[in-house]
C-alpha positions in Angstrom: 105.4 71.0 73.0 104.8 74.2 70.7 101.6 75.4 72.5 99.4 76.9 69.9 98.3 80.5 69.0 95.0 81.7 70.6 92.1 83.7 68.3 93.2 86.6 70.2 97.2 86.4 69.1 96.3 85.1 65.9 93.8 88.5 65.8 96.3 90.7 66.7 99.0 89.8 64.3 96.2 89.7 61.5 96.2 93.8 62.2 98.8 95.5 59.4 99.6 99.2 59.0 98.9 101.2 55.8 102.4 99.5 54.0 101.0 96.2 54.8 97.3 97.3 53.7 98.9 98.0 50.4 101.4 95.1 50.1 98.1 93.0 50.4 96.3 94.7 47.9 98.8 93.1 45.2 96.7 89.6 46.3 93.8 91.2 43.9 96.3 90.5 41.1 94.1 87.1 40.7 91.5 88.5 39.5 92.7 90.3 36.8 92.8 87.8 34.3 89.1 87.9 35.0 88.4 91.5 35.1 85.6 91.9 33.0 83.4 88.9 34.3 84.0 90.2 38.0 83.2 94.3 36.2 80.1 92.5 34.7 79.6 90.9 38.0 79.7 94.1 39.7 77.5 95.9 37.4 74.9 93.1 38.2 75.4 93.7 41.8 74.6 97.2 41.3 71.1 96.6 39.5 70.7 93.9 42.0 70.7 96.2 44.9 68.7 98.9 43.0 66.3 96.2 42.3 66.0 95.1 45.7 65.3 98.6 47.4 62.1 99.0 44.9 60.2 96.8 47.5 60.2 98.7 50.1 58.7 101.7 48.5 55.9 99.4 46.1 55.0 97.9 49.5 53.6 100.9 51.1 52.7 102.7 47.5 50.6 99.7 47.8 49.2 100.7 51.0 48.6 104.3 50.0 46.5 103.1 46.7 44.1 101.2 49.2 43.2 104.1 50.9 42.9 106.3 48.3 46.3 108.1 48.6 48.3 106.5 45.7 51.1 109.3 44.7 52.2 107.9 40.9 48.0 107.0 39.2 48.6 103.4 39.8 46.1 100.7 41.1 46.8 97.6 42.7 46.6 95.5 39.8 49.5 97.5 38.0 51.3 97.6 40.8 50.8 93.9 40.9 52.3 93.8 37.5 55.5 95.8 38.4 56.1 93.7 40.9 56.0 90.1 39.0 58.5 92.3 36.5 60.2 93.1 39.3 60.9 89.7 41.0 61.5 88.3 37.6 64.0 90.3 37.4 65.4 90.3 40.3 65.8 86.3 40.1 67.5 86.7 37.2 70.1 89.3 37.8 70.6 87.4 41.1 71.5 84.0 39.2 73.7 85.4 36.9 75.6 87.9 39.6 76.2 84.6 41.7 77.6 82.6 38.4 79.6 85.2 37.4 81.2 85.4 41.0 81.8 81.9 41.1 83.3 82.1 37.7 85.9 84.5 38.8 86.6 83.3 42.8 86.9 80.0 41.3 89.4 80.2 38.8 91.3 82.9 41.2 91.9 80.5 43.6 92.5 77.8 41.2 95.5 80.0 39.8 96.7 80.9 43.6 96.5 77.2 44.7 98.8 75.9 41.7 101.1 79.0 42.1 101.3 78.2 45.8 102.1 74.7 45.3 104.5 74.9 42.6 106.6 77.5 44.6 106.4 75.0 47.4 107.4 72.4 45.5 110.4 74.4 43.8 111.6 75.8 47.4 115.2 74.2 49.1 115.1 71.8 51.7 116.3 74.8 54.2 112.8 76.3 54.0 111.1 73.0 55.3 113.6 72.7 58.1 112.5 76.2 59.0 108.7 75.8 58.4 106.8 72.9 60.4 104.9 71.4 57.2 101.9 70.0 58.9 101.5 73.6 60.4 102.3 75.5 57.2 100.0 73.4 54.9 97.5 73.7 57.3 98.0 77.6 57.6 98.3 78.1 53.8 95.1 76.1 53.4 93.3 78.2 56.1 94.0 81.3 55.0 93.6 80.4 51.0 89.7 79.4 52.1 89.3 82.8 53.3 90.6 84.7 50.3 88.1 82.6 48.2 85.2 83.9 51.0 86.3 87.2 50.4 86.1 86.8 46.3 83.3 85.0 46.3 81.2 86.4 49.0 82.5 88.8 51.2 83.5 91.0 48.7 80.0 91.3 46.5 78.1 91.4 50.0 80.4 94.2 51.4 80.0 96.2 48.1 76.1 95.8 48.5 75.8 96.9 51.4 77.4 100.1 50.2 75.1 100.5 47.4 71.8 100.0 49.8 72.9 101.9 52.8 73.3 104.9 50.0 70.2 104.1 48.3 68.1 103.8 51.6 69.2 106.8 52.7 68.9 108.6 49.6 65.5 107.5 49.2 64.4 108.2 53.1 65.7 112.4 52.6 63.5 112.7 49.5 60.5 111.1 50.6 60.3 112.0 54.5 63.2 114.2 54.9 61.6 114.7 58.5 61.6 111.7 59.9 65.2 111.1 57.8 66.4 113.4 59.9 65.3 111.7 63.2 66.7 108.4 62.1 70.0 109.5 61.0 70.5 111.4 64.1 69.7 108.3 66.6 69.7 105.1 64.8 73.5 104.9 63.0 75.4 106.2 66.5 73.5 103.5 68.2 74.0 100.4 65.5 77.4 101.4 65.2 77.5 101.0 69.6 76.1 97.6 69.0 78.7 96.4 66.1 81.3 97.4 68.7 79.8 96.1 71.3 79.3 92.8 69.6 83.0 92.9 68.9 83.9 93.0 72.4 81.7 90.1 72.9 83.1 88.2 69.9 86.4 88.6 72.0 85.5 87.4 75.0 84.2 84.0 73.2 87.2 83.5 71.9 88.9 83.6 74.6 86.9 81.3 75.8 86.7 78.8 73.5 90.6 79.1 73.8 90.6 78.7 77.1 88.0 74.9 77.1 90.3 74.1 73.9 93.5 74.3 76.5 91.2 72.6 78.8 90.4 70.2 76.6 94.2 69.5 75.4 95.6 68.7 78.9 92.5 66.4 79.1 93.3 64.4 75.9 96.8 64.3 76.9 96.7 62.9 80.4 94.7 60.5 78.8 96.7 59.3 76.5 99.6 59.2 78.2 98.4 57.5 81.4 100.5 55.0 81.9 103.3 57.8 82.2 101.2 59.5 84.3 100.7 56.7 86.7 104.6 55.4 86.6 106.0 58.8 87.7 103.0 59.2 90.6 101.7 62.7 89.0 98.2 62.1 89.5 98.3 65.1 91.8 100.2 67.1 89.4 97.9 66.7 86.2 94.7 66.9 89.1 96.0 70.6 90.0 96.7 71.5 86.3 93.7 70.8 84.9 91.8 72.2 88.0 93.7 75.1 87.3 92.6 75.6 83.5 89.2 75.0 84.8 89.7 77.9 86.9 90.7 80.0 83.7 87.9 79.1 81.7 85.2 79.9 84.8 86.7 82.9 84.9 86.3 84.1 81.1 82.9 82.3 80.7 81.7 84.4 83.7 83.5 87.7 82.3 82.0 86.3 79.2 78.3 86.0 80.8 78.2 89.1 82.3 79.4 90.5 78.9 75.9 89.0 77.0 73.9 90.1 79.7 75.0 93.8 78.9 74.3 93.4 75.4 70.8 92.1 76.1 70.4 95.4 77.9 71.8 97.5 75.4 69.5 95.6 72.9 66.2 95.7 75.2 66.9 99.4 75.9 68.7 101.7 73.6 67.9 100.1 70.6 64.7 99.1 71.0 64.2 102.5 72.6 65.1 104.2 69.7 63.3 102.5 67.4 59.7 103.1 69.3 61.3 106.7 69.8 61.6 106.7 65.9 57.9 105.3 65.5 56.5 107.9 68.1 58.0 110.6 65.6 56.5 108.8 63.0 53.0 108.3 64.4 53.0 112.3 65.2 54.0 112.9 61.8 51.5 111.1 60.5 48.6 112.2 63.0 49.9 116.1 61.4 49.1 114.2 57.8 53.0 115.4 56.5 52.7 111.3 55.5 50.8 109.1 54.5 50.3 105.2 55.5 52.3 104.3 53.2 55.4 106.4 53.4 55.6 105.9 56.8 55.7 102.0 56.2 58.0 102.4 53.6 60.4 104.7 55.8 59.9 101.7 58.4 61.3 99.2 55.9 64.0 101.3 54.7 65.3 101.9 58.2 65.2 98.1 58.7 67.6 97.4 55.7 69.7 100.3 56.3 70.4 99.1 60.0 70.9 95.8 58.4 73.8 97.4 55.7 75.2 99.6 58.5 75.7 96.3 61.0 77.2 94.2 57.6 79.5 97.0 56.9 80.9 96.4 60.0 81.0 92.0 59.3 82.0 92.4 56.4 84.7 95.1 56.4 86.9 93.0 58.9 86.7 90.2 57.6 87.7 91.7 54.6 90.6 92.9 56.3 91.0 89.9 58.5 91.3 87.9 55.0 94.1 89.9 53.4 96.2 90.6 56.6 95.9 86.4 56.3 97.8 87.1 53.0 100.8 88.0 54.4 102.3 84.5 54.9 100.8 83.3 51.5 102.8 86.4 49.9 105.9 85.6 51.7 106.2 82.2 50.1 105.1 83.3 47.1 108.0 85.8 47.6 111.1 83.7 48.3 113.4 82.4 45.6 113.5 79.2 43.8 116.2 76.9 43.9 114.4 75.1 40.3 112.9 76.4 37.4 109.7 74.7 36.5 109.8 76.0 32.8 113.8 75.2 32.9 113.3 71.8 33.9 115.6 69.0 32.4 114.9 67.1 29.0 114.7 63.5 30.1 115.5 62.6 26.5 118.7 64.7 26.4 119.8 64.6 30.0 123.6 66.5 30.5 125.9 63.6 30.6 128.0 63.6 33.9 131.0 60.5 34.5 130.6 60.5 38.2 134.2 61.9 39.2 133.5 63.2 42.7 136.0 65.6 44.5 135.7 67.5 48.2 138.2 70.3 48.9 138.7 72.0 52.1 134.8 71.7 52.5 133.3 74.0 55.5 129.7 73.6 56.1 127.1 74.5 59.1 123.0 74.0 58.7 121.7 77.7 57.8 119.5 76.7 61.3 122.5 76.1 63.6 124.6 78.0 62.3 126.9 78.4 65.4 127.5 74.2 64.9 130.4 73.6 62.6 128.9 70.2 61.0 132.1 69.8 58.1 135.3 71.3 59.3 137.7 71.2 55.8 137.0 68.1 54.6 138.8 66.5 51.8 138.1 63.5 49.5 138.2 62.1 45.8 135.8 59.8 44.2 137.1 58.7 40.9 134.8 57.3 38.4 133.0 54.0 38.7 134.8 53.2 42.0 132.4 52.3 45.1 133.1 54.0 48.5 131.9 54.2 51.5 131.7 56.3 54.4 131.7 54.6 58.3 131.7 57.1 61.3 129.6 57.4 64.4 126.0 59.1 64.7 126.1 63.1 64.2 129.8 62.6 62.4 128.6 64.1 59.3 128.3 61.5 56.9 124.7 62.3 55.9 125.8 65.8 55.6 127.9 65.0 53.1 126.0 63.2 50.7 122.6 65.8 51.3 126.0 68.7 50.0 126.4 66.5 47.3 122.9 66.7 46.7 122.7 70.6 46.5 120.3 71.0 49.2 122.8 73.6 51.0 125.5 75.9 50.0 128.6 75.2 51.6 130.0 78.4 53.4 133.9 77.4 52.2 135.8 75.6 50.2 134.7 73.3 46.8 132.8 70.4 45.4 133.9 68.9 42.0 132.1 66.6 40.2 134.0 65.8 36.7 136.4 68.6 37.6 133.8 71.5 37.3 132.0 72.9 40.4 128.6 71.3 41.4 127.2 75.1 41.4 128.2 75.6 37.8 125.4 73.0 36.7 122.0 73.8 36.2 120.4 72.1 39.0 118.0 70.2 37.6 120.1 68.7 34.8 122.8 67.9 37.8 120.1 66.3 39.9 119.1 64.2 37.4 122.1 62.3 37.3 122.1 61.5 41.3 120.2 58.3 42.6 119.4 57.8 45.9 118.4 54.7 48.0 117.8 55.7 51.7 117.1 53.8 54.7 114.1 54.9 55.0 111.8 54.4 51.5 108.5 56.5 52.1 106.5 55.2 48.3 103.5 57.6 47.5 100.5 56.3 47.9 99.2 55.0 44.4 100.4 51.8 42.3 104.1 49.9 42.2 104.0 50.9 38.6 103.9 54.8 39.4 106.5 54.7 42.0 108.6 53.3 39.4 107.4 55.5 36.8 108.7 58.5 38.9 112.7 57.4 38.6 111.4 57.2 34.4 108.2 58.8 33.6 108.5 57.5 29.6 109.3 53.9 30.8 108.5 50.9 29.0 106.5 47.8 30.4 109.3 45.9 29.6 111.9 48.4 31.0 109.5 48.3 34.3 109.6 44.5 34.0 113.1 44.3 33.6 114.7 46.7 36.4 112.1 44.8 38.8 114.3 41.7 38.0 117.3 43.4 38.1 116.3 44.9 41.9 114.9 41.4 42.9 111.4 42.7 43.0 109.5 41.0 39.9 109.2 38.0 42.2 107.1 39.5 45.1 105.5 41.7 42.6 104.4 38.8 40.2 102.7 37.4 42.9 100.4 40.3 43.7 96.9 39.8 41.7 97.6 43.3 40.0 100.9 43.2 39.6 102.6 46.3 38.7 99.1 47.5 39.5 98.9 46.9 43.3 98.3 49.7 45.7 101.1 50.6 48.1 98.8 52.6 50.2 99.8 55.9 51.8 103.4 56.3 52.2 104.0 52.3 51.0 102.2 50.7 54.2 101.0 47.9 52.0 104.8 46.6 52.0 107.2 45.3 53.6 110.3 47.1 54.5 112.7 45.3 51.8 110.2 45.2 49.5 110.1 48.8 49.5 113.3 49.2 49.5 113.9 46.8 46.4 111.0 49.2 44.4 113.2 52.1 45.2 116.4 49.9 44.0 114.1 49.9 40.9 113.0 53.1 40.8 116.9 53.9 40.7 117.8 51.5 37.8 115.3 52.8 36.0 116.8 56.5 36.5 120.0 55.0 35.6 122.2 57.4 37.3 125.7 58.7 37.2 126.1 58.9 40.9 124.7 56.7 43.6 123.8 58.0 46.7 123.2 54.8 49.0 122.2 56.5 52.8 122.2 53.0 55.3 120.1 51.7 53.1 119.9 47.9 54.7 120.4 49.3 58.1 116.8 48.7 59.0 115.8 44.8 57.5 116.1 41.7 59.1 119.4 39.1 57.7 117.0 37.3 55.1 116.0 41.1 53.7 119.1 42.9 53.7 120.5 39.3 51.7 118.4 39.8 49.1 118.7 44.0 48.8 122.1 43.8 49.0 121.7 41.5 45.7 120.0 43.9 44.3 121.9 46.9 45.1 125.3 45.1 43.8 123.8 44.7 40.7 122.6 48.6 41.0 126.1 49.9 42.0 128.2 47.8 38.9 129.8 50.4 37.0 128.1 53.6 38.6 130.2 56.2 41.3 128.7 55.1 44.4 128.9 56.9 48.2 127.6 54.5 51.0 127.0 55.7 54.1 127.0 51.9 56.6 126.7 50.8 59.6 126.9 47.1 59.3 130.7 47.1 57.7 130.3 43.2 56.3 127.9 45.5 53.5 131.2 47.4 52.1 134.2 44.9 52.5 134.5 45.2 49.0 134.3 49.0 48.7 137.4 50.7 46.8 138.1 53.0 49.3 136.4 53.5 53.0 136.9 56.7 54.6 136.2 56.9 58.3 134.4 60.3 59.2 135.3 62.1 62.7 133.8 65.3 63.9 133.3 66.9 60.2 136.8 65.6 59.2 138.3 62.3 57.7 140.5 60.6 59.8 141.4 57.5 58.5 141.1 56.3 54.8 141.5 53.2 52.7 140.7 49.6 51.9 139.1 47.1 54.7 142.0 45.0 54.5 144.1 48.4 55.0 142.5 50.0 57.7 142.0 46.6 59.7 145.6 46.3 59.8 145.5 50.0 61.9 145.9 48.4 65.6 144.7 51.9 67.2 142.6 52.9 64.2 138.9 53.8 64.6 137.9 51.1 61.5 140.1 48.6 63.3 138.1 48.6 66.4 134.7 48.9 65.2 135.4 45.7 62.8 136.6 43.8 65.9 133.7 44.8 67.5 131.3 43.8 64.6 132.9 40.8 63.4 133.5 39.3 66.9 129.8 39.6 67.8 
């Protein structure tokens, strides 16, 4: 079992040098085709802030007008005024800074999502054999969510608190440049102590919480695998495994304790010191009338918001930077090359017209994941038009292999495959892969109607050319007798039906394709007698007049194949008609039919 990365790995391979800092960057590209509602957006942020940091300085000119002291020859009522203008205002730069946001973050991530899905989507099978899917989708999901924090939220927030931290302090070095001076001296070293502080105990709650969630996995696996537990005696075993994870996590949560009850300190006694240090400056200040009531209210204020900014900066800066080293995977995908063109994609009304001549030469082939495994070693074999054949070998032989070559989902490392005399490579892919059908054992539907599954072998399809390759796959009868019909719900991955019956819809779903080659991969392997009777109907009727590869088990399915070849080890070692190769007293063929047919 893959055990899974903590915060603290997953942290420290979200960190990226200046290269990568850069590389990221090219994320932003997004938001380009939205440039001037995010530069309108920004604007409003701007007056936003400025907006915002009028409060602090109406409050105590406010103060100061009460006792006489007012500096600009307002009274209270005006200064009432200014302030309904100013929350008016306020309101409404604030609603349209936050539509405009969502205006852009949404559409960005609407354009990322569909641009990461249709690379997925046009990417070779060898990527998914190297990429765990439930992982990946997961991942690229995870880390999508925090770009569109960052767009929406993150980004404006981080930017604001820019704008007031430069205000605040702009404002405090005018109006009491003495007890500016104070503050700046004291209170940004010791905020910027807390952020890191804070850090170190974000950390150790991590690991923590990594270290109940392993904890918590051996937990939920002992319990659901008790009855293995219990017939190999480990009772004892899982007892000292989990004890020891408890262990682990009393450890960190004490490490983790001790870690909070040093902030608290830090809190109770540096900051707070230095606050009351500020206010004791203040208060002399005042006593020496250099300020006034209200100045030294406002300066209260301002130093509040600014320590506010300064301790954002910090939140929002990594995550930020936690959000586009989280880009790195999503850039990679974006990054690697198509195998299909989605714009190139064939016209279903003028599809390249292939015969179905199919021809292997000296074929060489290993999986780009094991690639010290020699699956093919020179294969050779020709498939001429029409004819049916069939492909019998034992498990791991490369049978599969060979039709999954045929199929372009790997490029062979030697030797050729023909199909009408002309290279497989040399057609465009899509056009070529429209004239394969294939029927495997296992038929996973998606999860709407009968009537879309079929419509995905012929999108245009009539109801009568639905109707009629349902007959054809002996399917209209079970289908008929559904209340919907072609209607019915197959539910999530074709649960809804039976085994033949989906394997007759994807019979169907071939007809209606109508292909030039069919790819049949054990495709009755898996029913019960009464089933496989009935598909096998079917898939006669599918295979008359078409170029059909079989891969089979159950040899009684392809007696009446034109040629069998018997696959060995990547090779073919015996070849030709049942009749011929039963007649082989020490052939392979021979003895697995004896064994088959005696049973």
């Amino acid at each position: 079992m893959r055990k899974e990365e903590s915060p603290i790995e997953e942290e420290k391979k979200a960190k990226f040098d200046r290269e990568s800092f850069k590389e990221s960057l090219k994320i932003f590209k997004y938001l380009r085709p939205y440039m001037f509602a995010f530069v309108l957006g920004m604007i409003l942020l701007w007056v936003s802030s400025m907006v915002f940091m009028i409060f602090p300085g109406l409050s105590g000119e406010m103060v100061d007008i009460a006792q006489g002291n007012g500096q600009y020859g307002f009274d209270l009522t005006q200064v009432g005024y200014v302030l309904i203008v100013v929350l008016v205002a306020q309101g409404f730069v604030s609603y349209t800074r936050v539509v405009l946001f969502a205006h852009v973050s949404e559409r960005a991530i609407r354009d990322l999502r569909r641009d990461l899905y249709n690379k997925l989507i046009t990417l070779p099978i060898a990527f998914y054999e190297q990429n765990r899917i439930g992982e990946l989708v997961s991942r690229l999901t995870s880390d999508v969510e925090r770009l569109y924090s960052t767009f929406s939220i993150t980004l404006a927030e981080f930017f604001r608190q820019v704008i007031i931290l430069i205000v605040g302090v702009s404002f405090l070095v005018w109006n009491t440049p003495a007890l500016a001076k104070v503050m700046l001296l004291t209170f940004p070293v010791i905020v910027v102590g807390g952020f890191f502080f804070g850090r170190y105990i974000r950390r150790l709650s991590k690991q923590r919480q990594q270290e109940l969630a392993d904890a918590n996995v051996i937990l939920s696996e002992t319990t659901q695998n008790i009855q293995s537990v219990k017939a190999y005696t480990n009772e004892k075993f899982e007892s000292t495994r989990y004890g020891n994870a408890l262990e682990r996590l009393l450890h960190i949560a004490l490490k983790f304790a001790r870690g909070r009850a040093m902030f608290s300190v830090y809190i109770v006694s540096i900051i707070f010191g230095a606050l009351f240090y500020i206010i004791y400056q203040g208060a002399v200040l005042l006593q020496a009338g250099e300020i006034t009531v209200g100045q030294l209210i406002s300066f209260f204020m301002y130093t509040g918001i600014i320590g506010a900014a300064i301790a954002g900066l910090g939140n929002f800066l990594t995550e930020i930077l936690g959000a586009l080293g989280a880009t790195e995977r999503i850039r990679e995908i974006l990054a690697t090359e198509s195998e299909v063109e989605l714009n190139a994609l064939v016209d279903l009304n003028n599809p390249l017209k292939i015969y179905g001549e199919v021809e292997y030469k000296d074929v060489h082939f290993h999986y780009p994941t094991r690639t010290d495994i020699e699956v093919l070693k020179g294969l050779s074999m020709k498939v001429e038009a029409g004819k049916k054949i069939a492909l019998v070998g034992a498990s791991g032989a490369g049978k599969s292999t060979i039709l999954q070559l045929l199929q372009r989902f790997y490029s062979i490392q030697k030797g050729e495959i023909l199909v009408d005399g002309k290279s497989i490579y040399d057609y465009p892919i899509e056009v070529f892969r429209f004239n394969l059908g294939l029927v495997p054992q296992e038929v996973l539907l998606f999860g709407g109607s009968i009537r879309e599954n079929l419509l995905y072998g012929k999108p245009d399809a009539t109801e009568a050319e639905l109707i009629e390759a349902a007959k054809q796959s002996n399917s209209w009868e079970f289908i008929s007798e559904f209340p919907e019909g072609l209607d019915t719900k197959v539910g999530e991955r074709g649960v809804k039906l039976s085994g033949g019956q989906k394997q007759r819809v994807a019979i169907a779903r071939a007809i209606l394709r109508n292909p030039a080659i069919l790819l049949l991969d054990e495709a009755t392997s898996a029913l019960d007698a009464e089933s496989e009777q009935v598909v096998q109907d079917a898939l006669n009727n599918l295979m008359e007049g078409r170029t059909s590869l079989i891969i089979a088990h159950r040899l009684a399915t392809i007696r009446d194949a034109d040629k069998i070849y018997v696959v060995d080890k990547g090779q073919i070692i015996e070849q030709g008609t049942h009749d011929q190769l039963t007649q082989m007293e020490e052939g392979v063929y021979n003895s697995l039919a004896k064994l088959q047919f005696d049973a």
